[in-house]
C-alpha positions in Angstrom: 263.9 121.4 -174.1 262.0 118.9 -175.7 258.1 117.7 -174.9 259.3 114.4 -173.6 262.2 116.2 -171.3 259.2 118.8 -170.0 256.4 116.0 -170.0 259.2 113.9 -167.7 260.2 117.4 -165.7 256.6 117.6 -164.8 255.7 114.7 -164.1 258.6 114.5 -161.3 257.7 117.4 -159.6 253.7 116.3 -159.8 255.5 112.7 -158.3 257.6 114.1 -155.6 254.8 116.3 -154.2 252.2 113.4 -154.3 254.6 110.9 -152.8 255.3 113.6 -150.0 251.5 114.2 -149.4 251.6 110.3 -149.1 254.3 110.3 -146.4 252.7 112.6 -144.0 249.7 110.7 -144.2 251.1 107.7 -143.2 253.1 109.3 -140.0 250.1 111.1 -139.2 248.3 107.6 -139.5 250.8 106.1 -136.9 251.1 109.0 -134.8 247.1 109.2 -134.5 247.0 105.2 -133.9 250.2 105.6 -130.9 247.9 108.5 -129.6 245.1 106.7 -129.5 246.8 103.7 -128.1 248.1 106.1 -125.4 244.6 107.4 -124.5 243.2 104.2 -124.0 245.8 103.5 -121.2 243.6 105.8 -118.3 241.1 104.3 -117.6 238.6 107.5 -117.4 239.2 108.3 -120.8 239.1 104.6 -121.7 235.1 104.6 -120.5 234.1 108.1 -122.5 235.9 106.8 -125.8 234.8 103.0 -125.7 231.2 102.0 -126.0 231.9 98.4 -124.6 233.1 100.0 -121.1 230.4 102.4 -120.5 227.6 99.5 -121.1 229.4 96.9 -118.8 229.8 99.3 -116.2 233.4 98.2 -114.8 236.8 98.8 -116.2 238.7 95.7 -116.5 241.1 95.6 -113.4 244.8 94.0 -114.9 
């Protein structure tokens, strides 16, 4: 095998395990942002996590 043929062998596997690393950020990303999104939906977990809610006292009735 030549240098160019290992050099391109290499760089391939490097690439692939990078771009999967990438991946799972991103759908851990999403996931964390749905979950998040989720949270904020009950209202008693809405007033611990957002600032804005505990200093104006009242949940905003829909």
């Amino acid at each position: 095998m030549s240098r160019q043929e290992e050099y391109n062998t290499r760089y391939k596997k490097l690439s692939e395990r990078v771009e999967k690393g990438i991946v799972t950020l991103v759908a851990v990303c999403i996931a964390g942002l749905v979950g998040g999104q989720f949270l904020y939906a009950f209202d008693p977990i809405r007033q611990m996590l957002v600032e804005t809610v505990r200093l104006e006292g009242a949940a905003q009735v829909p």
